[in-house]
Every structure is written in structure tokens, then in C-alpha cells.
C-alpha positions in Angstrom: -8.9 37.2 46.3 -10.3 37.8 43.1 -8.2 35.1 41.4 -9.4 32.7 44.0 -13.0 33.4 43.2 -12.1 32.7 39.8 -10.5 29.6 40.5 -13.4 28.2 42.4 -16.2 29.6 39.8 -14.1 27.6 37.3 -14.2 24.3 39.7 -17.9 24.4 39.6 -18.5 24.7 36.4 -16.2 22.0 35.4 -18.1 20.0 38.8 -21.7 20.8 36.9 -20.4 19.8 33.5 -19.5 16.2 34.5 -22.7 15.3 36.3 -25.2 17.1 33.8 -23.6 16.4 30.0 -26.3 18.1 27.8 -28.2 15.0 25.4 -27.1 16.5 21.9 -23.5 16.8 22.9 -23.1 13.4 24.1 -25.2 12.3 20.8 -22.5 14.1 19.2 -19.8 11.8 20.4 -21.8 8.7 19.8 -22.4 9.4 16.7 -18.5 10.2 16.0 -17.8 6.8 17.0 -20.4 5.0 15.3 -19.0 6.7 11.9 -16.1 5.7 13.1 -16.7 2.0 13.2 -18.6 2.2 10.5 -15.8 3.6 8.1 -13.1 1.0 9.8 -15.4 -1.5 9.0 -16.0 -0.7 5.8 -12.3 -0.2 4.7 -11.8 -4.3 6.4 -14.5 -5.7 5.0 -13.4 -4.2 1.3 -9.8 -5.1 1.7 -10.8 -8.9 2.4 -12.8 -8.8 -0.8 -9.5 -7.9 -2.4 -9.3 -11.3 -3.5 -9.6 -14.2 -6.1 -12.0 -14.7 -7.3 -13.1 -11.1 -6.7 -17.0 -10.5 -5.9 -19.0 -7.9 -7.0 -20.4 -5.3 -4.7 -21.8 -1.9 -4.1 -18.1 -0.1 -3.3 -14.6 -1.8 -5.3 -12.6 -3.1 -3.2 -9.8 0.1 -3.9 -12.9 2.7 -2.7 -10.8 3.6 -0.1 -7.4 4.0 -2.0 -9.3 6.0 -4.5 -10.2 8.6 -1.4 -6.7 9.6 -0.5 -6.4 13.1 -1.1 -2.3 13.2 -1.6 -2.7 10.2 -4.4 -5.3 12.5 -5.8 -3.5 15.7 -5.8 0.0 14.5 -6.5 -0.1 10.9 -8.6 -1.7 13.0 -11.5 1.8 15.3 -11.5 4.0 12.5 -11.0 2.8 10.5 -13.7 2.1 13.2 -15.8 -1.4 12.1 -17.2 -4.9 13.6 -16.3 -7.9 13.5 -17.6 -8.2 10.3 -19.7 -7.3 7.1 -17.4 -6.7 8.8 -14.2 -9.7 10.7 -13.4 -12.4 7.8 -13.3 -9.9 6.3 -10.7 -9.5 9.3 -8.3 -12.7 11.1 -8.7 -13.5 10.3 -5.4 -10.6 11.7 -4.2 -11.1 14.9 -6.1 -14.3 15.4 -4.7 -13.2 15.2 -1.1 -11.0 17.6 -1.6 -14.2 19.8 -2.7 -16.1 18.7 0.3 -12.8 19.7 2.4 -13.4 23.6 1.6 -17.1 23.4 3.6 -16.3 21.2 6.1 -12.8 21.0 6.6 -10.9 18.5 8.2 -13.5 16.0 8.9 -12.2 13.3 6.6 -9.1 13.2 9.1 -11.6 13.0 12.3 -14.2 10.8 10.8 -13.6 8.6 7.7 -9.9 8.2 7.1 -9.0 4.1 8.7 -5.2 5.7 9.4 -6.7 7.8 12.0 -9.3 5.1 13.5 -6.5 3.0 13.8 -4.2 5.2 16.2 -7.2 6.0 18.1 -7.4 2.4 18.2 -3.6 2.0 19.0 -4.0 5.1 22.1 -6.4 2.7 23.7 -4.6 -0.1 24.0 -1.5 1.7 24.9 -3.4 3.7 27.8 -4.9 0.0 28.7 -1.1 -1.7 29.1 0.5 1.6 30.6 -2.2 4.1 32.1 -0.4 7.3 30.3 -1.2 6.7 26.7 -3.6 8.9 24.9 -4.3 12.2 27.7 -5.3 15.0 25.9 -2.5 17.6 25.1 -3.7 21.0 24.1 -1.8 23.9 22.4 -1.4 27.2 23.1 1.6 28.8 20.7 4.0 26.7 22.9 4.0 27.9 26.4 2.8 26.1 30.1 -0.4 28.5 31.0 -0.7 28.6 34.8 -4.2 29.5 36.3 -2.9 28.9 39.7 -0.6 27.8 42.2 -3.1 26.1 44.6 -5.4 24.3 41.7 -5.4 20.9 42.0 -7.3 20.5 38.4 -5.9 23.2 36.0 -2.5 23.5 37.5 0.8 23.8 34.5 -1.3 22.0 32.0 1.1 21.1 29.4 0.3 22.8 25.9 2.5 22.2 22.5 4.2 24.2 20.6 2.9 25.3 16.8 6.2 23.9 15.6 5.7 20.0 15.1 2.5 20.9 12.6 4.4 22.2 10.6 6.7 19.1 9.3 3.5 18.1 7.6 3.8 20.7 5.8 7.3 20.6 4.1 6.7 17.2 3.8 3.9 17.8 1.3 6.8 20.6 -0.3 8.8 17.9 -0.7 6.6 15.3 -2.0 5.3 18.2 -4.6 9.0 18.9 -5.5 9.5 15.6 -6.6 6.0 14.6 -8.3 6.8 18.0 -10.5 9.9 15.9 -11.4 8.0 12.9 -12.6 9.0 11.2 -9.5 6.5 9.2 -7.0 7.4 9.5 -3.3 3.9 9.4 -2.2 4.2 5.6 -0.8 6.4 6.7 1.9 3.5 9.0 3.1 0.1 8.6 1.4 -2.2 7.6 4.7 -4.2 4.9 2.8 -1.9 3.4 1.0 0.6 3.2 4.2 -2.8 1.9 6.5 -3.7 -0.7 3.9 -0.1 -2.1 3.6 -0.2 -2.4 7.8 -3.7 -4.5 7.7 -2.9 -6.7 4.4 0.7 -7.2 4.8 1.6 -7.2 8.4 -2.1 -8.1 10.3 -3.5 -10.0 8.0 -0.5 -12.6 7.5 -0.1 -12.7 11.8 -3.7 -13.5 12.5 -3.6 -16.1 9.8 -0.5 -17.7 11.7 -2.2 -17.1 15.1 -5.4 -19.1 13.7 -2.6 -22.1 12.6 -1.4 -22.5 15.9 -4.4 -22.4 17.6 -5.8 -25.1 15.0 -2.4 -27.1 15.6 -3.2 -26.5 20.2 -7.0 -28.0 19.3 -5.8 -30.8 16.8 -6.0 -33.5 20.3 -9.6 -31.7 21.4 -11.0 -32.4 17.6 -9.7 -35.8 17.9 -11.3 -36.8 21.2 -14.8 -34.9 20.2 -14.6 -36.9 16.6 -14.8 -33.9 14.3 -13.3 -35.2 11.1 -14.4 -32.0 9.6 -12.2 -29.7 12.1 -9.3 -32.4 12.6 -8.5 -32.0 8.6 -9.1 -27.9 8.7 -6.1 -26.1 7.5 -5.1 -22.5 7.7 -3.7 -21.1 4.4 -0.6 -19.0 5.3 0.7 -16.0 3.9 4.0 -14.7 4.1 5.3 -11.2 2.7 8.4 -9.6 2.6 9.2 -5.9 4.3 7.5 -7.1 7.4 9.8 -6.2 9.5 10.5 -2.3 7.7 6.4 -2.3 9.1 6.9 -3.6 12.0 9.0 -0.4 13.0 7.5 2.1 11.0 3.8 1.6 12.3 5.4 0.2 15.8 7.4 3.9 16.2 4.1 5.5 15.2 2.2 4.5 17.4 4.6 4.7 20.2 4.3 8.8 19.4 0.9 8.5 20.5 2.1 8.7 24.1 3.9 11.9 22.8 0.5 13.1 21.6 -2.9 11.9 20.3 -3.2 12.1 17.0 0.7 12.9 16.3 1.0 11.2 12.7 -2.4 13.3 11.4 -1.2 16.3 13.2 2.7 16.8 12.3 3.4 14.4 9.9 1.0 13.1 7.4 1.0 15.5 4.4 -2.4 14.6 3.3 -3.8 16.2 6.3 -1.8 19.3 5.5 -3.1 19.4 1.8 -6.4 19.1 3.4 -5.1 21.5 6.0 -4.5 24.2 3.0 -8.1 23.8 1.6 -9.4 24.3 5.4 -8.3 27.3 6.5 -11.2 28.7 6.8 -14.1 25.9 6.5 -18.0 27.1 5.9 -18.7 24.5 8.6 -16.1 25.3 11.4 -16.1 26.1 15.0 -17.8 28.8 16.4 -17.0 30.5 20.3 -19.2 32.1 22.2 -19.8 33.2 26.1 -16.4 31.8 26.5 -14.7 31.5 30.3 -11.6 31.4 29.8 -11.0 27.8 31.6 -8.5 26.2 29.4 -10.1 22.9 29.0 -10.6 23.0 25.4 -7.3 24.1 24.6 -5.7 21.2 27.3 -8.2 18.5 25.4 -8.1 19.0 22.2 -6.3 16.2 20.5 -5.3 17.6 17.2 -3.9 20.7 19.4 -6.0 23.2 17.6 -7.4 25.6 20.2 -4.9 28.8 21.7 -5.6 30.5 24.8 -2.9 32.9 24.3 -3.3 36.5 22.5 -2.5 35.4 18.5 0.0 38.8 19.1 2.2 37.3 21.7 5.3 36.6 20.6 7.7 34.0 21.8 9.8 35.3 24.6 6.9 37.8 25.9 5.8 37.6 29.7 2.1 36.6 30.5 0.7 37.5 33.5 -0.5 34.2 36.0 -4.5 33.8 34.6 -5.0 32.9 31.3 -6.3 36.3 28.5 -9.7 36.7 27.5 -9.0 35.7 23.8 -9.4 32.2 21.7 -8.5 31.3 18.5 -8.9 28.3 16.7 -6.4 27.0 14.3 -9.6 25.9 11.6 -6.5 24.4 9.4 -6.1 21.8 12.1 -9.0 21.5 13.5 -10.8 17.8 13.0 -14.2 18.5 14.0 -13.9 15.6 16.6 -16.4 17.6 19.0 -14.1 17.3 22.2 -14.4 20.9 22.7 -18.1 21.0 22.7 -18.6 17.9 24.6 -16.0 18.9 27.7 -16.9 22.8 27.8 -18.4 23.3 30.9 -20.4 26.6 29.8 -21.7 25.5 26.0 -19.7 27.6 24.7 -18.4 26.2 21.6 -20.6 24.7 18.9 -20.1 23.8 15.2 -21.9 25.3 12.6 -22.3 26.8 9.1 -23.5 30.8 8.8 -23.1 33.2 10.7 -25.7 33.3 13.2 -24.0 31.2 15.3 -22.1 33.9 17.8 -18.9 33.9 17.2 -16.6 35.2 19.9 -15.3 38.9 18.8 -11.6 38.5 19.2 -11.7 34.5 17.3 -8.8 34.6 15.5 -7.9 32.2 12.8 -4.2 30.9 12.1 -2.4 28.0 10.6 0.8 27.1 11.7 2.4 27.2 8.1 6.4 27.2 8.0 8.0 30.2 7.4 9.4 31.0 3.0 12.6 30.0 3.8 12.0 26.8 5.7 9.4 25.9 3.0 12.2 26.7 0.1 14.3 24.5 1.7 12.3 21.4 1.6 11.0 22.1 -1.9 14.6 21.9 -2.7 14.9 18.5 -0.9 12.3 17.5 -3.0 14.3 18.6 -6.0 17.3 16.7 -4.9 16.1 14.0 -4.3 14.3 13.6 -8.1 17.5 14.5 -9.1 19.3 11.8 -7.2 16.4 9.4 -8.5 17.2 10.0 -12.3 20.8 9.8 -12.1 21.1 6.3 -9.5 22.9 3.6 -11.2 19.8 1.4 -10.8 17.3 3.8 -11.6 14.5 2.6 -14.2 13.1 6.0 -15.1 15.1 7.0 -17.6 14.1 4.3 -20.1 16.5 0.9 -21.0 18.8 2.4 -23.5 22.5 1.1 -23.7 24.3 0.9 -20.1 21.3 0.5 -18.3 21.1 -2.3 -15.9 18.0 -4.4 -15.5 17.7 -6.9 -12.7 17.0 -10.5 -13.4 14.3 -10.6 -10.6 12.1 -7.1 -11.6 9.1 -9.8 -12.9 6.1 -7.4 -12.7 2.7 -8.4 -12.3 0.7 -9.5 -16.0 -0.6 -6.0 -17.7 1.7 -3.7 -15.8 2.8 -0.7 -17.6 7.0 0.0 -18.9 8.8 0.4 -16.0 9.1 3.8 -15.6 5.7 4.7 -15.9 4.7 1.9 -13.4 6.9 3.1 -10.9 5.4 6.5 -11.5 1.8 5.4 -10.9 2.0 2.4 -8.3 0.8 3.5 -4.8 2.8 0.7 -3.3 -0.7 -0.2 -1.0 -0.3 -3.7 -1.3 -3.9 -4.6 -2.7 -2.8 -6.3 -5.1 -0.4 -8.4 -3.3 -3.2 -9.3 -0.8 -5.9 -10.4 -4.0 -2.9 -12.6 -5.4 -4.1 -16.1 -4.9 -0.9 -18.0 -4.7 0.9 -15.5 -2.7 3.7 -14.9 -5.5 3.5 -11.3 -5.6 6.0 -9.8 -2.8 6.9 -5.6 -2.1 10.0 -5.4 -3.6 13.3 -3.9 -1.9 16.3 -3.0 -4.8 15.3 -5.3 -7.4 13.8 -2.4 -9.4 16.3 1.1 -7.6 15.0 3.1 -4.4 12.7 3.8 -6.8 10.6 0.8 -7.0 10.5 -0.2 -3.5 7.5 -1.7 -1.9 6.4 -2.0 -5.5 5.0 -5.7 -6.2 7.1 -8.4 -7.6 6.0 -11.8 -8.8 8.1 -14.5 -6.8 7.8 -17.3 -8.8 9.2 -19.5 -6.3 6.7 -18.6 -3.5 3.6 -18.6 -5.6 3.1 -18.9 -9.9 0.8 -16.9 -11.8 -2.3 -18.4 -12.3 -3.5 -18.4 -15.4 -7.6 -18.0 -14.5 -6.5 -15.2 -12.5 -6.6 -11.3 -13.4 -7.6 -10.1 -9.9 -4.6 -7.6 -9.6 -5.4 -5.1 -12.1 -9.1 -5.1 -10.7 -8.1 -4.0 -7.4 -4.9 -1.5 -8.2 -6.1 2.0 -7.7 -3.7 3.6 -10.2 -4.0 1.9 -13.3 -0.4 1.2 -12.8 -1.3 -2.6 -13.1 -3.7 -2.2 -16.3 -7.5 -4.1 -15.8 -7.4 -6.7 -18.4 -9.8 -8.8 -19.3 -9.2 -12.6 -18.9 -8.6 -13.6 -22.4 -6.1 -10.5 -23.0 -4.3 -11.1 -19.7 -3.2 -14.6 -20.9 -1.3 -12.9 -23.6 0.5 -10.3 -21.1 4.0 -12.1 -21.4 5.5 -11.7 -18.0 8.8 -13.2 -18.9 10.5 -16.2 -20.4 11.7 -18.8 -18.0 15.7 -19.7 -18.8 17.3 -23.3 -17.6 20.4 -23.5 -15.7 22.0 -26.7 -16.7 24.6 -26.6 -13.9 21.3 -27.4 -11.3 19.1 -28.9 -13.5 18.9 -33.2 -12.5 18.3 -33.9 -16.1 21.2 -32.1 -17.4 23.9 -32.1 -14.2 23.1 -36.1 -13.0 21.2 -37.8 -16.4 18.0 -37.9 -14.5 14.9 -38.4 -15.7 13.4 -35.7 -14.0 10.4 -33.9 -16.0 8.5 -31.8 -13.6 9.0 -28.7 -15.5 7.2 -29.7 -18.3 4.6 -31.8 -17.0 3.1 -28.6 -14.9 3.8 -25.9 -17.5 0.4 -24.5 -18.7 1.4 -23.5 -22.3 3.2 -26.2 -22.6 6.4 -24.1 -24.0 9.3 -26.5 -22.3 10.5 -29.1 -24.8 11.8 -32.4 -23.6 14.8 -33.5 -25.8 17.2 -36.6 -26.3 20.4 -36.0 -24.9 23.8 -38.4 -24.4 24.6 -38.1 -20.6 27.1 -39.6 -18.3 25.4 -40.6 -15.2 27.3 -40.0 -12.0 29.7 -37.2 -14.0 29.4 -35.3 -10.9 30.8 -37.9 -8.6 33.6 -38.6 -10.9 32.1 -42.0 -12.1 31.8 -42.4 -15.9 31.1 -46.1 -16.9 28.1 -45.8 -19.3 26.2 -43.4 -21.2 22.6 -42.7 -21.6 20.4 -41.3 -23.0 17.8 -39.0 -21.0 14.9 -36.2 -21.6 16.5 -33.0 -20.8 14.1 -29.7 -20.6 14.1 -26.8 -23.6 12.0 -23.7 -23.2 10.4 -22.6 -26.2 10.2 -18.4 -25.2 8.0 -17.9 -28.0 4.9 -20.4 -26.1 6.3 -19.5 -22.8 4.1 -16.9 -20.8 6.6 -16.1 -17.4 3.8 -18.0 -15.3 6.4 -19.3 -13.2 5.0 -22.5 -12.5 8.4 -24.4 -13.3 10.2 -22.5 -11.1 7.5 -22.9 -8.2 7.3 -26.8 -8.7 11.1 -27.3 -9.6 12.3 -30.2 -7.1 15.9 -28.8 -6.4 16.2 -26.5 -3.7 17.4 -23.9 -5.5 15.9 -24.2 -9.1 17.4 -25.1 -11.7 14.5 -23.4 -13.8 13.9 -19.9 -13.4 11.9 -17.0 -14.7 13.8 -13.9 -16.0 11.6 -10.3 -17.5 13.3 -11.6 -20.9 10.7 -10.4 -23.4 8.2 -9.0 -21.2 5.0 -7.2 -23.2 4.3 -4.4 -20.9 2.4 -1.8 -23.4 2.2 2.0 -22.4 0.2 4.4 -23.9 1.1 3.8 -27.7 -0.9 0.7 -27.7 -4.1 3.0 -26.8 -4.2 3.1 -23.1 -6.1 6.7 -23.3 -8.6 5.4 -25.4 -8.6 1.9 -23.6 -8.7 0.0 -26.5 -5.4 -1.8 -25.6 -4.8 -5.2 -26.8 -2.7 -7.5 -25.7 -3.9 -10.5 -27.7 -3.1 -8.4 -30.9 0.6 -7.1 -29.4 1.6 -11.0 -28.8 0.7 -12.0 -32.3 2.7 -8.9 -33.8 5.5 -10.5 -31.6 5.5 -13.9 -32.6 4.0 -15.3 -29.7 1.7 -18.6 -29.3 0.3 -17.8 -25.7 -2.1 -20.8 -25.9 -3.1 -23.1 -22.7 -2.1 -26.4 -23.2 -5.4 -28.0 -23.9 -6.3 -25.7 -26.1 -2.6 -25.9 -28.1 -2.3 -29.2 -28.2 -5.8 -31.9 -27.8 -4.0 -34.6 -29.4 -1.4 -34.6 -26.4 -4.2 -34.2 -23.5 -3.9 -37.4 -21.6 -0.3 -38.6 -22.8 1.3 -40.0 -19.8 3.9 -37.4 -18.2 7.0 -37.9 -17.9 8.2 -38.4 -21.6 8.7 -36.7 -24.8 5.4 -35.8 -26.9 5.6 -38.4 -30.4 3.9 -35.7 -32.3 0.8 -36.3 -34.5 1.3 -37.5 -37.6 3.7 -36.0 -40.2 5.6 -34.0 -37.4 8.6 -35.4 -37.7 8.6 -36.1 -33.8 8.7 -32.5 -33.0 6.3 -31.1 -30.0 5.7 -27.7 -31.5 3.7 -29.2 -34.5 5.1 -29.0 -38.3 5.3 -25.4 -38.2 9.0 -25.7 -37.0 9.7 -22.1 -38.6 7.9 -20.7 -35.7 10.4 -21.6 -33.4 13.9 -20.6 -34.3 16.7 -22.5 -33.3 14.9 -25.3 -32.6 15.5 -28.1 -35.2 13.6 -31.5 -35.2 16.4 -34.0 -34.5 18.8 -33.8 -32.0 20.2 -36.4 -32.5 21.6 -36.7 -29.0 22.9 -33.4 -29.1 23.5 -30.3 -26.7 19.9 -28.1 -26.9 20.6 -25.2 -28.6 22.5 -22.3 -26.5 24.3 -24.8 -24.6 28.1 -26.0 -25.7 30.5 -28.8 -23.9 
């Protein structure tokens, strides 16, 4: 009889709660959301700034990159520098994880796009299939039953303590590794991960859907005689790894029908660092003329609220109500306010000293994995560094003899060596999405396991342009090094190599130039050379006497424009990392006094734009070989010949040096 009082007490109070919600409570969650948008907002609008030219504004366009608390924590250890070029860059990042010791978790509930975005993503799945997104509470992993007969609080589901915890030997693992010098963090880091899905996956399908919807109202433009809408065109982008984000974010969000929240909660292990400074939060929740009901516990979303005894152990009966205890797990807690705004008493409330009543048996856990468990995956961690420094493939143990190099690893212009790159790069994508031509891609193997998802120039999708220096603006590690303009055009990405077998002019004796017409620096050389036209068909009647393309590495930059405009379909002109400048710390990164423009001339280099190389050739109709001005002999490069080995000044209808019969 008792228990049915109970029951119907409980009813009533959840009847009154509905019809009168208190004004600051609902506030509360208004103000959540508007925070919310705000912060999505924010983090769009700053990711489509991420591009050439880039504007100037109150927050960089990597603000948000610069706020992840793993990159903060972690990318330091990994790439084994501090104070001097990596704290300006993650200061912000740093300081949240201050902030996170008063007020816990509320980066997770409030700021952090990751999250907005599966709240986002619960919606529309509980819009298409009416079961997405119900709250889920936990209780140390048993079904509490009030009553038989309730037709409200009836064998609420609750989780179990359990799936919190991958998080947590996640971050082992990820800590393992960094210790080794090695960067995992882009399989994990939230931002990163969240700005990849909006500039890499999003941003390239809304620009095809706006195409097609241009190409359905081509007809409408021309009936209504808008010239200006009829000539509109959509500038695609296209990006490899689409479909590796496709089903990573796809299966992500599909667990969101498993629970709300399930990435922050059990697996992202930023929110368990963040977890580990929250344990106990100065601003935290606070219980007080509690009722027992359960509705906290069965709506909380990050599954942060028990209703059992913190003694019970698993295996233990409990008796059919539910005890007169609470706890509230503070390191999971995201000070979302669901609690306060669906208690039916007032009971719970958020604040910062102790005045605020706090209920006399709160107890305060954290579902932390147990020595053993974490041992283990600090050990995985281990391994897998391990397996990272002794892959075939692997680039982080320097280019000594026996080490192989892919022909396609064509970093972006002021990247650091390789290895320490690969130690620094967050893999977000920024810089691919600022690129202007499109031409830098996430890499797969070209560069190990190790360098996945790091950018890649494609010279064949898009060149380097020469007025451009936009990537190392927006990279949020320094792995991609901020040059100014002039000592970016002195960066040497690469030397570009001919392949005589597909070259036109070489294979079939035709006059085909385009290489050197669109070259920038003007490094490719067009020489006289005997050819046999129709040698490829078998038909040899004459021979003539054609321009054939040289590339002169010391004037060659890597731009990759050659390659891009090369008319055969698969070039016969391509870009290779041969004599890449990438300067690390010896050329006075710590100090930032690094010059590229002073490295290039210690090389031997001649890095100058056309017009300003040559004036006397500006305007010299394409297509043919340069005369020269007077007293050079006939040769391109000017009289100082010496400057370019192996190139002499006659021909004389000779193979190009490098190249035999």
C-alpha cells in the first residue's frame, strides 16, 4: 500500500512539473542552445574563411583547432618541443584545460562543434525513425524497477559504467605512443576529426548539390533572361578519403540510437582528459530534497547520475523501489542542465560553494578502468610506436641508406622534414580546404600508416600557386611553417622530371610546348632534337627536327603546373620531392628567424618568377625556343651557363642530357 502511495505521489509530481516549468530553468536550456548555435556557428563561419585569399578577423581561422584539449596535452609530447613555437599555437588550449578544473566538463556540453553536431545528427535520426536520441540514464549497470503496475517509470533501461571507460584507455594509448614520439592523435582528436567531416566530406557535397541544382535551373534562367545566372558556375571540390568519412562519422552517428552522446561519453579521449581534470569541478552539481524518482538518472544523456548505493556491487539483490542515495559521476557530467530542468521537485541545481545543499550521502565516482586494464592499453600504445619505427615505409627514423621514399610524398611549400611533420600535423584538413586550386589531397600510404590523412600536393588535380601561402596561415601546428610570401616562393617543393616514353615531343616529334609556356619560373628548356615522326607506328620516312622539353631543377620550384596542364592523359611531365627544401629547427625555427630565401641561395637555386627572371623574353610568342639576348650563345638560362650543370649551349640535335638511344 505504501509503495502505491509512492507510486502515485511520484505521478504527480512528474504531472506538476510538466505544466508549471519554473522561468530560470527553462532560461537555462535556452540559453544552452543559444551557446550552442553560437559556437557551431562560429566554428562554420571560421572554417569558410580558411581560404585564399585569407581575410583578417577577430578569431584565426584555426581558433577552434587551437582549443582541442588532446592536441594540447599530447602534440607537445609527440613532437617533442614546448615552449618556443608550440605554445603561442595551443595556448588556448592550455587554458581550457585550466578553466576545466572549475567548471568541468562544460566545453563537451557547450562549446566543442563535435558534440553540436551529434546532437545535431540525434535529431534528424529521431525525425526519419522516431527512436533516435531517448534519454538513457545509468545507474552502475542494472534495470531499476519502481513498479510493476507504472505505466511511466516501469524497467527504465540504465547503462552500465563500462563503455566510459574505453575513453579512457584510449587516451593510455594515445599517451603511450606520443611518449614515443609518435602522433596518433588524428585518429581521435574531436576537432581535428569534426573539421575534416565539414571541409572534406560536407563541404565538397553541398558544392555538388548547388551544381546540379544550377544545371535543373539552366532552362528557368533562360526563359526569365538572366544572362548573369545562365553563365553562373559552381566551383567543385573533390578530396580523397571520402569514403573512410563516410563510414567513420556515418557509424558514429548511427550509435547515437545506442545512446546520446556515445562518441563524447565512451570514446573520445579528449573528454576523458577533460574527464581527469573534472573529477571534482568547483562548479558542479549539487542535490538536495531529492525523491528518489529516477528521472534524472533515466535522462541524463551523458549517463552521469546513479540511483544505486555507490557500495553495491555487481551481482547484489536490490530490493523493488529504488534507495534513498545519489551520486553524480562529476567526471562525466556535462553540465547540460537536463537534470535540473526535468526534476519534478527542484532538487538539483548547479553551483560553486558550498551553500548550496548538497545531499548528505552525494557520492562522487569516475568510472576509471581498473591497473591492469589501463596497463594493457598503455602497452598497446607502446606497440604500436614500436610497430611505427620499425614499418618498411616508415619516415620517422630519418632518410639514411635503405630507406624508401615515395615518388608521390610532395608536401605542401614550408613544411617541416618529414619526420617532424608527421609528428606535428593534426591531419584537420584546414589546409586542404584554404588550398585554392584544390591540389592538396589527405594522403593514404604515400608517406607509411604514419602519414595518413596528412596533406599531399596533387599536382595533377590542382598546382601550387605561386601568390598563394594560405596553408601555413591556417595549420594549427606549425607543422606547415607560416611563411611570408616572398620566402614561400623559395620553399622548393620538388623538381618536376620528364618521361620521354609519354612525352608528344619526344615519343611522336610533336611540337607540343605546353609545359614551358605555363611554367612560372620558367625552369623547362626547349631544345633542338632529330626525331622520326611516326616511330611509334613503325613509319620512318623523314626526320625532323622538333623542340623537346628540359627541366632545369636548379629554376624549377615543384609548382606543378606542367603536370596540371600536360595534354596527355597520363603526363608525361611530372613532379617528384627531388630536392625538396624543407628546413627544421637548425635553420632557426625556435627563434623564427628562418629563411628560406637565404637556404635556396646556399643551394644553388634561382627561384625567380618568370617576369622577373627574364623581361627580355616577356611577350615572346609561345611555342618556341627563347633566342636569348645578346651574347648568349642561344642559351635560355642567360650566359651564366656554369649555373646549370649539364646543360651545354648547343645541342646540336642531340639527346638532352640524362637521356641515351
Amino acid at each position: 500500500m505504501s509503495l502505491l502511495c509512492r507510486e502515485c505521489t511520484l505521478l504527480v509530481l512528474d504531472r506538476n512539473k510538466r505544466r508549471n516549468l519554473t522561468q530560470p530553468e527553462t532560461k537555462s536550456r535556452s540559453w544552452r542552445k543559444l551557446i550552442q548555435t553560437a559556437s557551431l556557428a562560429i566554428f562554420i563561419w571560421l572554417l569558410g574563411q580558411a581560404a585564399f585569399p585569407l581575410a583578417e578577423g577577430l578569431l584565426p581561422p584555426n581558433f577552434f583547432l587551437s582549443l582541442d584539449p588532446l592536441l594540447a596535452a599530447l602534440l607537445p609530447l609527440a613532437a617533442r618541443e614546448w615552449l618556443s613555437t608550440l605554445l603561442p599555437l595551443l595556448l588556448p588550449g592550455l587554458l581550457l584545460l585550466a578553466l576545466t578544473l572549475i567548471f568541468g566538463r562544460v566545453f563537451c556540453g557547450y562549446i566543442c562543434p563535435f558534440g553540436i553536431t551529434l546532437d545535431l545528427a540525434r535529431r534528424v535520426l529521431r525525425f526519419f525513425s522516431g527512436t533516435a536520441g531517448k534519454a538513457i540514464g545509468a545507474a552502475n549497470g542494472r534495470v531499476i524497477s519502481i513498479s510493476n503496475n507504472s505505466p511511466k517509470l516501469q524497467n527504465f533501461p540504465v547503462m552500465a559504467n563500462r563503455p566510459h571507460r574505453i575513453k579512457y584507455l584510449l587516451l593510455a594509448l594515445l599517451l603511450a605512443a606520443a611518449l614515443c614520439g609518435v602522433n596518433l592523435l588524428f585518429w581521435a582528436a574531436p576537432i581535428p576529426l569534426i573539421t575534416r567531416f565539414y571541409a572534406l566530406l560536407l563541404h565538397p557535397l553541398l558544392l555538388f548539390g548547388a551544381n546540379e541544382a544550377q544545371n535543373l535551373a539552366l532552362p528557368l534562367w533562360q526563359v526569365l533572361e538572366a544572362e548573369s545566372l545562365q553563365y553562373l558556375q559552381v566551383a567543385l571540390r573533390r578530396y580523397n578519403s571520402l569514403y573512410f568519412l563516410l563510414f567513420f562519422f556515418g557509424l558514429i552517428f548511427a550509435l547515437e540510437k545506442l545512446r546520446p552522446r556515445f562518441w563524447c561519453t565512451c570514446l573520445c579521449p579528449a573528454g576523458a582528459l577533460l574527464g581527469l581534470l573534472s573529477i571534482r569541478p568547483l562548479w558542479r552539481r549539487r542535490v538536495s530534497g531529492c525523491v528518489h524518482c529516477g528521472q534524472c538518472a533515466r535522462h541524463c544523456p551523458a549517463g552521469a547520475i546513479s540511483t544505486l548505493k555507490a557500495s553495491t556491487l555487481p551481482g547484489e539483490k536490490t530490493s523493488g523501489s529504488i534507495p534513498p542515495e545519489a551520486s553524480t559521476m562529476h567526471s562525466e557530467c556535462l553540465a547540460c542542465l537536463e537534470c535540473a530542468h526535468i526534476c519534478p521537485t527542484s532538487a538539483v541545481s548547479f553551483g560553486f560553494t558550498d551553500s548550496v545543499p548538497i545531499h548528505e550521502s552525494e557520492q562522487i565516482s569516475s568510472p576509471l578502468p581498473g591497473r591492469r586494464t589501463f596497463l594493457a592499453s598503455f602497452g598497446g600504445g607502446l606497440l604500436l610506436a614500436g610497430a611505427s619505427y620499425s614499418s618498411l615505409h616508415s619516415p620517422l627514423i630519418g632518410g639514411g641508406r635503405g630507406s624508401l621514399w615515395s615518388a608521390d610524398c610532395l608536401r605542401p611549400p614550408g613544411s617541416l622534414p618529414e619526420a617532424d611533420f608527421l609528428r606535428l600535423c593534426a591531419r584537420c584538413g584546414a589546409c586542404m580546404k584554404a588550398c585554392p586550386s584544390n591540389g592538396l589531397q589527405p594522403a593514404w600510404l604515400a608517406s607509411g600508416v604514419e602519414g595518413m590523412f596528412s596533406p599531399l600536393l596533387i599536382p595533377r588535380r590542382g598546382p601550387c600557386e605561386p601568390d598563394c601561402n594560405v596553408c601555413g596561415q591556417v595549420c594549427p601546428s606549425a607543422a606547415i611553417h607560416p611563411l611570408p610570401l616572398e620566402e614561400k616562393r623559395w620553399a622548393k617543393l620538388g623538381s618536376a622530371v620528364v618521361l620521354p616514353e609519354r612525352c608528344l615531343a619526344f615519343a611522336e616529334g610533336k611540337r607540343c610546348v605546353v609545359c614551358q609556356e605555363v611554367c612560372p619560373y620558367g625552369s623547362i628548356k626547349l631544345v633542338q632534337r632529330d626525331t622520326l615522326p611516326g616511330a611509334n607506328t613503325g613509319q620512318r620516312d623523314s626526320v625532323e627536327t622538333v623542340p623537346v622539353p628540359v627541366v632545369d631543377p636548379s629554376r624549377c620550384f615543384g609548382c606543378g603546373y606542367c603536370e596540371n596542364h600536360c595534354p596527355v592523359r597520363l603526363p608525361a611531365i611530372v613532379v617528384q620531392p627531388l630536392g625538396a627544401l624543407r628546413l627544421g629547427q637548425e635553420w632557426g625555427l625556435k627563434q623564427g628567424k628562418i629563411s628560406y630565401h637565404q637556404a635556396g641561395l646556399d643551394a644553388g637555386l634561382k627561384l625567380e618568377p618568370r617576369d622577373a627572371a627574364y623581361p627580355g623574353n616577356v611577350g615572346y610568342p609561345p611555342g618556341e625556343a627563347y633566342p636569348g639576348e645578346a651574347g648568349n650563345s642561344g642559351d635560355p638560362f642567360g650566359p651564366d651557363s656554369s649555373a646549370s650543370p649539364g646543360f651545354p649551349d648547343q645541342m646540336d640535335g642531340g639527346l638532352p642530357p640524362g637521356f641515351t638511344d
